[in-house]
N, C-alpha and C positions, 0 to 999 in steps of 0.2 A: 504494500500500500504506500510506503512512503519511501517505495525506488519510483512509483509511477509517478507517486506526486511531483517527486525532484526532477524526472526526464518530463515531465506535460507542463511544468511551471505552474503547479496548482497550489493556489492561496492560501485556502483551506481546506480544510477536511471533515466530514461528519463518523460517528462513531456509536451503536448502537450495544453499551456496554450490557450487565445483567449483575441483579442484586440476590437474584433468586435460584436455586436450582442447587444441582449436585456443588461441594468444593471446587471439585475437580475444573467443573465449567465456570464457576464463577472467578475462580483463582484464574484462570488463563483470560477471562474478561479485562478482569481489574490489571493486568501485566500487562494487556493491548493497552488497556488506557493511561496507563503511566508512560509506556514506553512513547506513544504518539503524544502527549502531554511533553516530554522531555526533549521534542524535535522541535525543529525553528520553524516549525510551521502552526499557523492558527489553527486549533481543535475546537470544535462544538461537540459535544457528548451527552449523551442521554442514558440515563440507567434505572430502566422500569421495572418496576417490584412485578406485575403480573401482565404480561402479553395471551392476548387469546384470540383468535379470532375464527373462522369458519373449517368445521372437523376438530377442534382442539376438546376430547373429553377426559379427563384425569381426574385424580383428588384434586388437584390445587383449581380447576375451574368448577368441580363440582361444589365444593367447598366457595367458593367464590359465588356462586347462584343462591347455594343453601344461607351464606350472610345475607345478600339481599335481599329473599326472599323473608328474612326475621324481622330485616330492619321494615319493611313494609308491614309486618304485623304487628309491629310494637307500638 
């Protein structure tokens, strides 16, 4: 990402970190975003506690429904 950035002469950069999930996957997020943090290049980042969208069913979005679904009956 940041050999393209330096041959295309690119500004900045965007970066889609993660707060949530296995160590393993988080730990290797949070090192993406240090390491592009520590370049001379401008970073925007984002790091979303819960992404879900169309076909995603697991605990964390079932659990994710069943909160909203409480907070509507309370």
């Amino acid at each position: 990402m940041l050999e393209i950035a330096d041959q295309k002469s690119v500004k900045g950069l965007g970066y889609i970190g993660g707060v949530m999930g296995p160590k393993e996957f988080t730990d290797s997020k949070s090192y993406v975003v240090q390491m592009l943090c520590s370049s001379k290049h401008k970073i925007s980042y984002v790091e979303p506690t819960l992404v879900y969208g169309n076909g995603r069913n697991d605990i964390v979005f079932s659990s994710y429904k069943l909160s909203v679904l409480c907070e509507l009956f309370s």
